[in-house]
ZADO-1210 file (C-alpha; in nm, 4 decimals, padded with zeros to 6 digits):
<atoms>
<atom x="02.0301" y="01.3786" z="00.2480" code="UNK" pos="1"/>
<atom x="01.7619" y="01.3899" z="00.5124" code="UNK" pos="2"/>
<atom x="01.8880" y="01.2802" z="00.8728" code="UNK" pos="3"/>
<atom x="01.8173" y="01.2415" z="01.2347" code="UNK" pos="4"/>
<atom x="01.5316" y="01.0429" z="01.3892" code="UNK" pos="5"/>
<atom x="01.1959" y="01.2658" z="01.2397" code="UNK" pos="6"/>
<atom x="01.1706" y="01.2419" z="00.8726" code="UNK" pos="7"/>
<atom x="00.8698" y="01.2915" z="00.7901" code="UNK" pos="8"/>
<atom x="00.6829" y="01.2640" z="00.4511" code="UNK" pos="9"/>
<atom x="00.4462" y="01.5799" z="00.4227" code="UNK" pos="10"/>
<atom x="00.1619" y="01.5904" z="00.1560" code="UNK" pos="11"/>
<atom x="-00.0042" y="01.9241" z="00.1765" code="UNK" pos="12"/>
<atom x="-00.3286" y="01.9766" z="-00.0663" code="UNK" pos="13"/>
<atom x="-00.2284" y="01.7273" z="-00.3389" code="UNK" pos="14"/>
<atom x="-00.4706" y="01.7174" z="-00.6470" code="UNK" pos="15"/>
<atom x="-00.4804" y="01.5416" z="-00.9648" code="UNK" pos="16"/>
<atom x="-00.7367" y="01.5936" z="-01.2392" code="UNK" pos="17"/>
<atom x="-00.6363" y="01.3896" z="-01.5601" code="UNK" pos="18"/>
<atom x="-00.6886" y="01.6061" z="-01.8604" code="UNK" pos="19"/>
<atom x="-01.0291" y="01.3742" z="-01.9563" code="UNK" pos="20"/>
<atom x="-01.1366" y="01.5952" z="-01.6053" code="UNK" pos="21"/>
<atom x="-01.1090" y="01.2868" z="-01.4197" code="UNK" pos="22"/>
<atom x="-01.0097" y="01.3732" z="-01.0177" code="UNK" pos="23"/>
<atom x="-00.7564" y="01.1078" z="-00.9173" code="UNK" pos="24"/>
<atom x="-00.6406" y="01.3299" z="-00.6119" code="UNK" pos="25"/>
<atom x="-00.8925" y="01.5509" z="-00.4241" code="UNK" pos="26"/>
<atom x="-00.7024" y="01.7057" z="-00.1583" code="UNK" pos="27"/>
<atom x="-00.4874" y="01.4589" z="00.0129" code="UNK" pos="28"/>
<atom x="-00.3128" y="01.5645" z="00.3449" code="UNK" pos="29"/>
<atom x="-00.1069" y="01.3109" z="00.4829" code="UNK" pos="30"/>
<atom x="00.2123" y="01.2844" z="00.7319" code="UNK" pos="31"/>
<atom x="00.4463" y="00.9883" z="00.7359" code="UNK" pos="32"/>
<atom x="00.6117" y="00.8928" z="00.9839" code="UNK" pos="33"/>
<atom x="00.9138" y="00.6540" z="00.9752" code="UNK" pos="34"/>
<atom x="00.8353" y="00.3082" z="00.9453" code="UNK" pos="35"/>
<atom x="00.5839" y="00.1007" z="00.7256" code="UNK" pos="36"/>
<atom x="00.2837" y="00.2650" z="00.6140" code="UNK" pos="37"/>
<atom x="-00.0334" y="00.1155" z="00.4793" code="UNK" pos="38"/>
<atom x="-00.2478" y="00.3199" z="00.2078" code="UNK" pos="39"/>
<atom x="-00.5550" y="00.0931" z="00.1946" code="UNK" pos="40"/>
<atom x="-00.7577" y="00.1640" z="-00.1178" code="UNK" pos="41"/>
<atom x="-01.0045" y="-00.0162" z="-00.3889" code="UNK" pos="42"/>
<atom x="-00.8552" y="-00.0398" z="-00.7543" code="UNK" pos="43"/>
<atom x="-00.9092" y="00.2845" z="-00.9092" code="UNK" pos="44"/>
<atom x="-00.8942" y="00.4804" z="-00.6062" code="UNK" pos="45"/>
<atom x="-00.6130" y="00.7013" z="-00.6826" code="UNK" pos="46"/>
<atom x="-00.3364" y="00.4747" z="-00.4607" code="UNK" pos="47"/>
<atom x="-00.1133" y="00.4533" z="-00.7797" code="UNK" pos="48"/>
<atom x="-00.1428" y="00.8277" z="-00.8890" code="UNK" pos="49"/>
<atom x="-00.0670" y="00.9177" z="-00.5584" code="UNK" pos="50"/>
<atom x="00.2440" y="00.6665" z="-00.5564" code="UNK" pos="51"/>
<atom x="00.3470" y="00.8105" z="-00.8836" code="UNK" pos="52"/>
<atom x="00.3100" y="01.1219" z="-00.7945" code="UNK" pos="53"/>
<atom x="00.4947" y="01.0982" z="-00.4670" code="UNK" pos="54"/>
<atom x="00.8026" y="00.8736" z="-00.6608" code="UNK" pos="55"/>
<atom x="00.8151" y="01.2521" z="-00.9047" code="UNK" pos="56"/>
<atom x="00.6788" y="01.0003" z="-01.1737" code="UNK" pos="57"/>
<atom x="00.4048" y="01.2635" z="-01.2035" code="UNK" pos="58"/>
<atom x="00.3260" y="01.5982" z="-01.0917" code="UNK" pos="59"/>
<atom x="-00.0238" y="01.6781" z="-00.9449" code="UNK" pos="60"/>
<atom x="-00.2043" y="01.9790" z="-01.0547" code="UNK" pos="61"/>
<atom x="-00.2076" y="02.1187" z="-00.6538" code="UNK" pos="62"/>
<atom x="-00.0170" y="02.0928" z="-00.3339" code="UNK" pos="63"/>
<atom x="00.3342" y="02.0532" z="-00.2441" code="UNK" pos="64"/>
<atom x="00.4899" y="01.7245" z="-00.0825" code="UNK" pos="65"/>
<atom x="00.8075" y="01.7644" z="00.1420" code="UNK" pos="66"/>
<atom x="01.0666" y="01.4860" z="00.2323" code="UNK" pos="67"/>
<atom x="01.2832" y="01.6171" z="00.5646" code="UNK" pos="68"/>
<atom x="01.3921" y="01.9136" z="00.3880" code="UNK" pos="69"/>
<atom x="01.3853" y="01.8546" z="00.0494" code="UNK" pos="70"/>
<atom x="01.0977" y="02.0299" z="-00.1517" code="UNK" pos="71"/>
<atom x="01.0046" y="01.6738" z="-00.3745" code="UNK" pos="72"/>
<atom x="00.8332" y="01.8929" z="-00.6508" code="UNK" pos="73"/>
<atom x="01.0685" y="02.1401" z="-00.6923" code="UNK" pos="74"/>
<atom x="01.3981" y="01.9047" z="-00.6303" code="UNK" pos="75"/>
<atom x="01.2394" y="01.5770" z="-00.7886" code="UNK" pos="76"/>
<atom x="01.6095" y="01.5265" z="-00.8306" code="UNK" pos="77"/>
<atom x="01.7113" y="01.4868" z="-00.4533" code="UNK" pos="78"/>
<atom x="01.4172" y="01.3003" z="-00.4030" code="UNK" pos="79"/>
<atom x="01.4643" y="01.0436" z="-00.6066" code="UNK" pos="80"/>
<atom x="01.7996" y="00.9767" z="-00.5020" code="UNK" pos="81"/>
<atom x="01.7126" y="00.8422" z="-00.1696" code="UNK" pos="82"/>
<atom x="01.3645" y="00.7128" z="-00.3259" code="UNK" pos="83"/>
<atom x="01.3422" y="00.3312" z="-00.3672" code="UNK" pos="84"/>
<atom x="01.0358" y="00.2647" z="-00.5787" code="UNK" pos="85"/>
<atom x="00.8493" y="-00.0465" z="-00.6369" code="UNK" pos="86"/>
<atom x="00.6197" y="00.0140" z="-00.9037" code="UNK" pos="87"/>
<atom x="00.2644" y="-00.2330" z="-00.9434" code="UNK" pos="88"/>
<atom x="00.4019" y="-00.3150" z="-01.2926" code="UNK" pos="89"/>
<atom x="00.7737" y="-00.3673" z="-01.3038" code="UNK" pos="90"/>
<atom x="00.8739" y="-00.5021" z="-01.5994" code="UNK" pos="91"/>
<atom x="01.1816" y="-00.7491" z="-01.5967" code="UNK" pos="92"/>
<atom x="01.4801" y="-00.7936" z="-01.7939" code="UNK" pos="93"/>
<atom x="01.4748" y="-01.1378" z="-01.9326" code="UNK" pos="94"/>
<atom x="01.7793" y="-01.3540" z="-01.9778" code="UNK" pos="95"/>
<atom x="02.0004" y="-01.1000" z="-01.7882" code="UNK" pos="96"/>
<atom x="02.1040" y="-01.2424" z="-01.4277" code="UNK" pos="97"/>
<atom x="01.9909" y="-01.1219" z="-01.1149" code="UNK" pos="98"/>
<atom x="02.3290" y="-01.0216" z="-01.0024" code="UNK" pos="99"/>
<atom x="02.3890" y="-00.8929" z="-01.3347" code="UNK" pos="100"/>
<atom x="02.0757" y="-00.6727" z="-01.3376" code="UNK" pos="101"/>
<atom x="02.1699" y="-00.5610" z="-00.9854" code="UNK" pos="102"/>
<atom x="02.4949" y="-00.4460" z="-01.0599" code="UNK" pos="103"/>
<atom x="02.3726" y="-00.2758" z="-01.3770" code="UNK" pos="104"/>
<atom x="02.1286" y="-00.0860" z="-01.1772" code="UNK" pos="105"/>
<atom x="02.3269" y="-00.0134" z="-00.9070" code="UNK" pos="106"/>
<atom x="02.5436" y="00.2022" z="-01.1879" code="UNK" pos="107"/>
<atom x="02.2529" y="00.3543" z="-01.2971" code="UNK" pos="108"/>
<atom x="02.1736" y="00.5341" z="-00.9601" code="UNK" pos="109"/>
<atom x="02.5567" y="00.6184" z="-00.9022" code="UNK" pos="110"/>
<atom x="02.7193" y="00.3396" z="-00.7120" code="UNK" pos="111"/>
<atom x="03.0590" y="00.3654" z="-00.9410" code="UNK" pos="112"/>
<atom x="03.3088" y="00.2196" z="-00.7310" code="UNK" pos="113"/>
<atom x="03.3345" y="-00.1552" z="-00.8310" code="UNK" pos="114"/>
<atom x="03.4134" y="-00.3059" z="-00.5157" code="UNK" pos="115"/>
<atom x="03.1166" y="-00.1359" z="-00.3140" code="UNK" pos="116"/>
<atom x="02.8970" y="-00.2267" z="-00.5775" code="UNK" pos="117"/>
<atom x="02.9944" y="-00.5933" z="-00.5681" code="UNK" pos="118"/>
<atom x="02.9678" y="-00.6050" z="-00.2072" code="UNK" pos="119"/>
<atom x="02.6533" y="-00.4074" z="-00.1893" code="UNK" pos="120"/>
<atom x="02.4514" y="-00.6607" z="-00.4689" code="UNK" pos="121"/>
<atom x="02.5587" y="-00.9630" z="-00.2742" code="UNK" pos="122"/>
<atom x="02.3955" y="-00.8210" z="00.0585" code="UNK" pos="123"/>
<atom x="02.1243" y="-00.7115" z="-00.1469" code="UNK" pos="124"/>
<atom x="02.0967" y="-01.0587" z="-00.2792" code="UNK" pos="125"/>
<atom x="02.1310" y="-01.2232" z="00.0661" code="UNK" pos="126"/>
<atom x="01.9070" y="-01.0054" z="00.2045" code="UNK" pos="127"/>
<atom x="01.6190" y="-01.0840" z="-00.0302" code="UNK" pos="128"/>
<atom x="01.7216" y="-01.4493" z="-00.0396" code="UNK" pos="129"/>
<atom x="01.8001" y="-01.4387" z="-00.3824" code="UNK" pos="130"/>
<atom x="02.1483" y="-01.5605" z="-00.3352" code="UNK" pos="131"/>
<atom x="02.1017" y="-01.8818" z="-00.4170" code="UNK" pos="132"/>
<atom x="01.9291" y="-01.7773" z="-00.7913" code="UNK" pos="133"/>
<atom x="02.1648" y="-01.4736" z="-00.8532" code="UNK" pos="134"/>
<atom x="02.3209" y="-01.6646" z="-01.1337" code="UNK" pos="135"/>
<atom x="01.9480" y="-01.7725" z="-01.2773" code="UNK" pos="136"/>
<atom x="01.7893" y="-01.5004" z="-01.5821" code="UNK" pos="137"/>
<atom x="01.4983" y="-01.3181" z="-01.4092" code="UNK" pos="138"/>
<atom x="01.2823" y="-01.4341" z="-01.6680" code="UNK" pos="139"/>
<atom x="01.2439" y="-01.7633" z="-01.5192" code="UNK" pos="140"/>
<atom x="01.1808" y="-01.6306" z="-01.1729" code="UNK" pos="141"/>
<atom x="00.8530" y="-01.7015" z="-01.0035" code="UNK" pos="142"/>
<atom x="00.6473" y="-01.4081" z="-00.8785" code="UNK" pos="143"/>
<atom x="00.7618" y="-01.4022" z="-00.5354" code="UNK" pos="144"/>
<atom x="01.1046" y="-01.4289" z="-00.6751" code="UNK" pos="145"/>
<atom x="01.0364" y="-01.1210" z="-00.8511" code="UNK" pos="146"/>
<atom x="00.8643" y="-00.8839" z="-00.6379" code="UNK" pos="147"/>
<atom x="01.2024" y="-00.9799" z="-00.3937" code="UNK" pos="148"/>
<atom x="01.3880" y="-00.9052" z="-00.7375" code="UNK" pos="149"/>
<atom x="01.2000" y="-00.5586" z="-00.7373" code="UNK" pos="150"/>
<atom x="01.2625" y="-00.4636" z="-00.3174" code="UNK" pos="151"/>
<atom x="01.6441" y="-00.5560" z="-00.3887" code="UNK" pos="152"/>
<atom x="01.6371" y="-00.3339" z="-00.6691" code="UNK" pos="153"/>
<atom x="01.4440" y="-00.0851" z="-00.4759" code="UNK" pos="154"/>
<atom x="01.7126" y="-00.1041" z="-00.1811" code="UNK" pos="155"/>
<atom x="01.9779" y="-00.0068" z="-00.3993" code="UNK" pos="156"/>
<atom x="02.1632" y="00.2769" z="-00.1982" code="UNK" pos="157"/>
<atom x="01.9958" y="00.2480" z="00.0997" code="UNK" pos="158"/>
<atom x="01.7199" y="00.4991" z="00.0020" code="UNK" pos="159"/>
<atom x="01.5150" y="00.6791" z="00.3202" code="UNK" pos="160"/>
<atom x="01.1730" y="00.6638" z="00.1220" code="UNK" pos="161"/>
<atom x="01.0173" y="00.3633" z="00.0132" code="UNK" pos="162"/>
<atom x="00.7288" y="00.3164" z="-00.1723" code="UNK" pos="163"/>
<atom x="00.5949" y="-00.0163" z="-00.2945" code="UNK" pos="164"/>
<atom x="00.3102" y="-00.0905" z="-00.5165" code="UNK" pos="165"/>
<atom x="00.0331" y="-00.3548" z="-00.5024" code="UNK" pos="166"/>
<atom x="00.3432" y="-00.5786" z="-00.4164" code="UNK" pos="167"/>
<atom x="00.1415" y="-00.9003" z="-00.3411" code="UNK" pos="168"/>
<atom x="-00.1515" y="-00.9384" z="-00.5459" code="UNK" pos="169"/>
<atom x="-00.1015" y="-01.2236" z="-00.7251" code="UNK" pos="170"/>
<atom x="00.1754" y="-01.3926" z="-00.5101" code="UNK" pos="171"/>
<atom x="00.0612" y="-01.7285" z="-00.3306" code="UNK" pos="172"/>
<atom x="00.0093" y="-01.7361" z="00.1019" code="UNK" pos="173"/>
<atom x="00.4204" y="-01.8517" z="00.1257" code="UNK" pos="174"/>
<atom x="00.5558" y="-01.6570" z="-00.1431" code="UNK" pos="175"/>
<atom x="00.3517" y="-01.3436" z="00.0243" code="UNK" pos="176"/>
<atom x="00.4663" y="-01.4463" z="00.3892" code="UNK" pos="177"/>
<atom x="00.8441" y="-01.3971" z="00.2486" code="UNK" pos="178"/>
<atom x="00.7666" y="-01.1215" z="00.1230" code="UNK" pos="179"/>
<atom x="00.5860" y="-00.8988" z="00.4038" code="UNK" pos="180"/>
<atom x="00.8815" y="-01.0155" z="00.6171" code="UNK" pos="181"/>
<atom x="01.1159" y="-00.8865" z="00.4033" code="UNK" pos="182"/>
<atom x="00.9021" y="-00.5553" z="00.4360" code="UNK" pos="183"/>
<atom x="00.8718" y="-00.5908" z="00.7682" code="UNK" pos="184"/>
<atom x="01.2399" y="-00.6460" z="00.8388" code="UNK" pos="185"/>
<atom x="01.3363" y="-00.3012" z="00.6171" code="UNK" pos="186"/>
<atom x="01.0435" y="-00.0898" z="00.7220" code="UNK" pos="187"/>
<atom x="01.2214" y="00.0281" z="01.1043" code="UNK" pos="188"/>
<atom x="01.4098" y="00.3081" z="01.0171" code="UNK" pos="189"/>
<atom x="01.3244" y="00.4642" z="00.7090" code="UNK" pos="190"/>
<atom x="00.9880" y="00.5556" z="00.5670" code="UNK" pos="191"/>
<atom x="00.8441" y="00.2373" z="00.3983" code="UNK" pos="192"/>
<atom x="00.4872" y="00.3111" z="00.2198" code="UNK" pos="193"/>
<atom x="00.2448" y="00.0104" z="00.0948" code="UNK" pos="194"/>
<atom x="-00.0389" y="00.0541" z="-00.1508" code="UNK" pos="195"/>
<atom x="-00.2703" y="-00.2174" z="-00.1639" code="UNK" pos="196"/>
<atom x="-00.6110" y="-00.3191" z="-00.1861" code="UNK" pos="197"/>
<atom x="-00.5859" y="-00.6254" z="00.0222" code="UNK" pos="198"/>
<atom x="-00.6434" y="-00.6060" z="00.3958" code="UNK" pos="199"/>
<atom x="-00.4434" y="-00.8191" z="00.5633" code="UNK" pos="200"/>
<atom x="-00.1116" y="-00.6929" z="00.4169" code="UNK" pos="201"/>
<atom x="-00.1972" y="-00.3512" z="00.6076" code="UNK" pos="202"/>
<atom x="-00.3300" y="-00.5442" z="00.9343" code="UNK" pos="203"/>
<atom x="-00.0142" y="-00.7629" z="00.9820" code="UNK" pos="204"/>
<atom x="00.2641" y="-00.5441" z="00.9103" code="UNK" pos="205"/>
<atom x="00.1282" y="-00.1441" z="00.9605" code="UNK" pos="206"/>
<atom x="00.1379" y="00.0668" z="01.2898" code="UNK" pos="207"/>
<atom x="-00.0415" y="00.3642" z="01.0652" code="UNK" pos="208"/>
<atom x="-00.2275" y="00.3447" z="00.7593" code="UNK" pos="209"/>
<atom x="-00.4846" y="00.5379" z="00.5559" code="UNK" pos="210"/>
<atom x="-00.7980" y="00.4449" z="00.3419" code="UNK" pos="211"/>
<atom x="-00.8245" y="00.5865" z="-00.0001" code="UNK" pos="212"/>
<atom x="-01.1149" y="00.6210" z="-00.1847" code="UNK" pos="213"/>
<atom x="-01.2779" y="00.8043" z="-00.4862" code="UNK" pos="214"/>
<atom x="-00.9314" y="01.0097" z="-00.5057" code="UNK" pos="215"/>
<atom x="-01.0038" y="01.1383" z="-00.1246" code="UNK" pos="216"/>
<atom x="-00.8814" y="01.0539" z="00.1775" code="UNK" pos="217"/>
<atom x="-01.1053" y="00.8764" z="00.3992" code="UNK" pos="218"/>
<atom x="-00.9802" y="00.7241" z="00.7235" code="UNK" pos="219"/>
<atom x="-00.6389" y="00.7933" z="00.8841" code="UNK" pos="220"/>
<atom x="-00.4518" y="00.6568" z="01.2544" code="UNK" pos="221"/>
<atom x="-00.3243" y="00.3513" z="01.3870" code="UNK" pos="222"/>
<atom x="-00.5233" y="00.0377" z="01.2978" code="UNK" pos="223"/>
<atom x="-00.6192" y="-00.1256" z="01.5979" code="UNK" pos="224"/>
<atom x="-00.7500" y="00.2720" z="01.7198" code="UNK" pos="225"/>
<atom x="-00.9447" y="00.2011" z="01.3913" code="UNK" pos="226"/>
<atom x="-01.0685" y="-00.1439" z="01.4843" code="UNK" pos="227"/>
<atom x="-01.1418" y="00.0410" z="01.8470" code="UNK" pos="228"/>
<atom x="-01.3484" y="00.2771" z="01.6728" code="UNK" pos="229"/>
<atom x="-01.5896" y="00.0527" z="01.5155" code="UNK" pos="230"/>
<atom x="-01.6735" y="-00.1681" z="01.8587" code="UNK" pos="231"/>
<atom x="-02.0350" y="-00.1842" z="01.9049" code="UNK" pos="232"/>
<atom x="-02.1120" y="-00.0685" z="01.5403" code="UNK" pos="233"/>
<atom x="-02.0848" y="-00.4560" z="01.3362" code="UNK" pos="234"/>
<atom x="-02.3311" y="-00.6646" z="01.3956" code="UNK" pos="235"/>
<atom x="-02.3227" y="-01.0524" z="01.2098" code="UNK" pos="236"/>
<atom x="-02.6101" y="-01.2522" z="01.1184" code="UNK" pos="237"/>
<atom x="-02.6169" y="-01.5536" z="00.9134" code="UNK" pos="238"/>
<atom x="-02.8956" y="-01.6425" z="00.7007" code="UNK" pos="239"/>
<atom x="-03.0014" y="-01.8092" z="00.3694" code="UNK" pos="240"/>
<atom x="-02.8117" y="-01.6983" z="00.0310" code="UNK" pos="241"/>
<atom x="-03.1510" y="-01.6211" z="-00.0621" code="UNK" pos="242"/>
<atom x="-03.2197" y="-01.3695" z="00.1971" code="UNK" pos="243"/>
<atom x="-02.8855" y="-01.0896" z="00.0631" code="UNK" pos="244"/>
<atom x="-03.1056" y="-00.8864" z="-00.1032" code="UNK" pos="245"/>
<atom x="-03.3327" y="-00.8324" z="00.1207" code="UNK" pos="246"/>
<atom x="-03.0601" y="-00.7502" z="00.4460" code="UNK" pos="247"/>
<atom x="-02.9317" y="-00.4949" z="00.1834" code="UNK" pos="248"/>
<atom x="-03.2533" y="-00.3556" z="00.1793" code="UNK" pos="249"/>
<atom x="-03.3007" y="-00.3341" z="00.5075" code="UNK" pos="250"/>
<atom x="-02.9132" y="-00.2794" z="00.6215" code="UNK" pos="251"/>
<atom x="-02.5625" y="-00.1409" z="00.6136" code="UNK" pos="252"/>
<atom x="-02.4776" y="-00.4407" z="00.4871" code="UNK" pos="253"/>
<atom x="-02.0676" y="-00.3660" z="00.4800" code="UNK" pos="254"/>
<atom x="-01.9810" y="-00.7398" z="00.3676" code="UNK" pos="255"/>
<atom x="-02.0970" y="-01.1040" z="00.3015" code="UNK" pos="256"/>
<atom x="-01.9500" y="-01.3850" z="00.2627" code="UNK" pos="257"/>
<atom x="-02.0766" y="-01.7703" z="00.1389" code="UNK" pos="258"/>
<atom x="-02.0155" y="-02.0163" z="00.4067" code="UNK" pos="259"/>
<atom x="-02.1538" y="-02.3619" z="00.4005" code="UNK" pos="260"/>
<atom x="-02.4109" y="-02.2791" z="00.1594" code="UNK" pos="261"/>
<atom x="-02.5638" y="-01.9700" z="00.3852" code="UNK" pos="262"/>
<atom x="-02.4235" y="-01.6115" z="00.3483" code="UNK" pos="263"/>
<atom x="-02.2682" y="-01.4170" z="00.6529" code="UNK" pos="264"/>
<atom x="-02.3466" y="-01.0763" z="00.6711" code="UNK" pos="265"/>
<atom x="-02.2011" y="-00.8140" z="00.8653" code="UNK" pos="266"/>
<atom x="-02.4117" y="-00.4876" z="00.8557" code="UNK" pos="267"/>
<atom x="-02.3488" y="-00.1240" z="01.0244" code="UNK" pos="268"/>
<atom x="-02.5839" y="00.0070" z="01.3161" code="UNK" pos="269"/>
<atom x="-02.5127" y="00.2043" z="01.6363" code="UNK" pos="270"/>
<atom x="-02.7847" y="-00.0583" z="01.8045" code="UNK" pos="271"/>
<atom x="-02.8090" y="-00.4540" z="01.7797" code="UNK" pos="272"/>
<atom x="-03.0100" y="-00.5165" z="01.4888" code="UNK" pos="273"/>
<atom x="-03.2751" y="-00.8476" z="01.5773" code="UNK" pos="274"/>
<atom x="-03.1649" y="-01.1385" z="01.5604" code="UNK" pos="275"/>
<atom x="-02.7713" y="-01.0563" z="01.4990" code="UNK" pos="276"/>
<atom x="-02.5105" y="-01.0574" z="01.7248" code="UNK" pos="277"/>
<atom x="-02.2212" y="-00.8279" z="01.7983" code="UNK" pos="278"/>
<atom x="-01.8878" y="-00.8940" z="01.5891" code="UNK" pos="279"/>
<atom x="-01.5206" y="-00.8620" z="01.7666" code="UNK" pos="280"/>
<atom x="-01.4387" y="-00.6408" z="01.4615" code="UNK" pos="281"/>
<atom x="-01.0917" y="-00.6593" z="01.2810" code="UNK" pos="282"/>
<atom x="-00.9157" y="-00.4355" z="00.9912" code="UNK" pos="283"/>
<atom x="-01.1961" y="-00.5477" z="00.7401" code="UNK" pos="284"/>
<atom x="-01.4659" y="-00.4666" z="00.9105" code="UNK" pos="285"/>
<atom x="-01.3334" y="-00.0688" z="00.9527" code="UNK" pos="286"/>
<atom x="-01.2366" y="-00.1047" z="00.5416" code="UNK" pos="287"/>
<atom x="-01.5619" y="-00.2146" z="00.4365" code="UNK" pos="288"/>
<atom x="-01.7535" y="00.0255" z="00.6480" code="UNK" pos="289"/>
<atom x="-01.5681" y="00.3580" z="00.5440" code="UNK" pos="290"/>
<atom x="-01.6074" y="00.2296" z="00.1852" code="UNK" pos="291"/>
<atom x="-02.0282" y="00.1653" z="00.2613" code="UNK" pos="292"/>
<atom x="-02.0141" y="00.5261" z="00.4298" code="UNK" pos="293"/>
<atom x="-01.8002" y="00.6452" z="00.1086" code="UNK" pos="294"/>
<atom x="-02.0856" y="00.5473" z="-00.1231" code="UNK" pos="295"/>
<atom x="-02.3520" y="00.6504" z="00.0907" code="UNK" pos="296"/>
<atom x="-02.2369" y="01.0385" z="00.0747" code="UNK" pos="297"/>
<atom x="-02.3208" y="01.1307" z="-00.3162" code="UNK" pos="298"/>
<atom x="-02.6759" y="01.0043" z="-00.2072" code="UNK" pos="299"/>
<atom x="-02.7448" y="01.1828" z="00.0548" code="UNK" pos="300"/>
<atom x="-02.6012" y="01.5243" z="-00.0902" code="UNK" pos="301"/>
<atom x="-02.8574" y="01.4439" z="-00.4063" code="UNK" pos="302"/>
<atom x="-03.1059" y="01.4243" z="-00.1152" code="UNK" pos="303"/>
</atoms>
């Protein structure tokens, strides 16, 4: 088991190219720390190959991945039993209990003695505040209830790696506020990883995250060094719905959004732009803009 105060997850060179010649991975180098980690990505950007691949669901064509000391290729074995995984489509058991489905699964990853197990589902339970349902068939649960069902499950023998999947899409504002504080509450001393697509889960709960796009690795550090980094670069102007073709003409235009029956637009630009004015600029701002500069490259290599 991995110990002391600097496990680190290690991705060296990791590639994946599907066998259709699709590249899913194109050289990812990452470190991660302890604590919770954000990978930041659009759908279809790779964040659930790389998940996969770091959970030993998958191997990648290149690289080599490291947990502490254990070689997570080579010993997907080791790995996997201090890996909690979360996957973005876990299926449920229906009409089996929650404590029931604990327990069971608690076997499955080698809890055997009876009376740690029992004491270890009813934390787990508590913990996720699921206690009060454990009796109730998951089937019935909502989707909050669920994706607590899921971090219990992926608690299980208090694992050092933690990877969670695209855990709130779909979950509404309360249901998702119980949930990142769950995260937030595990996340302090082991290594907690979140893939998602959606902003604000990074911006509220992750000291470090990472932007994935197109399979690469785009952006990397501590989010409000990212936020830093983009001062004096967004610029906001609102004008007639109308009027978003021709700012995209003209403009970086990173975002828009409809408000009151205008659009606000923030565009890129190392100088004020006319007429707009400068924007205090927040996670989104740095997302949208490394995915504008993303698209921008295949153009300018045609070029």
């Amino acid at each position: 088991m991995p110990s002391g105060g600097h496990v680190m997850l290690e991705l060296v060179g990791v590639s994946h190219t599907y066998p259709n010649g699709t590249h899913a991975l194109d050289d990812v180098n990452l470190s991660i720390p302890k604590g919770m980690f954000g990978l930041l990505g659009p759908n279809g950007a790779g964040k659930s190959t790389l998940m996969r691949t770091i959970a030993t669901l998958q191997a990648p064509t290149n690289g080599t991945i490291r947990f502490g000391e254990i070689d997570v290729l080579a010993e997907p074995d080791r790995l996997r039993r201090t890996l909690g995984y979360l996957p973005q489509d876990f299926g449920v058991y229906p009409r089996v209990s929650a404590q029931t489905m604990l327990d069971h699964m608690a076997v499955l990853k080698g809890v055997n003695n009876a009376g740690e197990r029992k004491a270890m589902v009813e934390h787990l339970l508590n913990q996720t505040n699921l206690w009060n349902v454990r009796g109730k068939a998951i089937a019935g649960f909502s989707g909050g209830m669920r994706q607590r069902f899921g971090i219990a499950q992926a608690l299980i023998g208090e694992p050092e790696l933690i990877i969670v999947d695209e855990p709130t899409a779909g979950l509404d504002p309360e249901e998702r506020n119980r949930f990142l504080n769950l995260l937030a509450g595990i996340g302090e001393n082991v290594v907690v990883i979140l893939s998602t697509h959606i902003v604000d889960d990074v911006a509220d709960l992750c000291p470090r995250m990472a932007v994935l796009a197109g399979g690469k690795l785009r952006l990397e550090g501590a989010p409000h060094d990212l936020i830093a980094s983009t001062k004096g670069r967004v610029w906001q102007k609102t004008v007639p719905h109308t009027a978003l073709s021709e700012m995209q003409a003209a403009y970086e235009v990173i975002s828009h959004r409809f408000f009151a029956g205008d659009i606000v637009v923030h565009v890129l630009s190392d100088t004020q732009p006319e007429g707009f004015t400068p924007v205090s600029g927040g996670l989104e701002d740095v997302y949208f803009a490394t995915l504008a500069e993303t698209r921008r490259v295949p153009a300018a290599q045609a070029a």
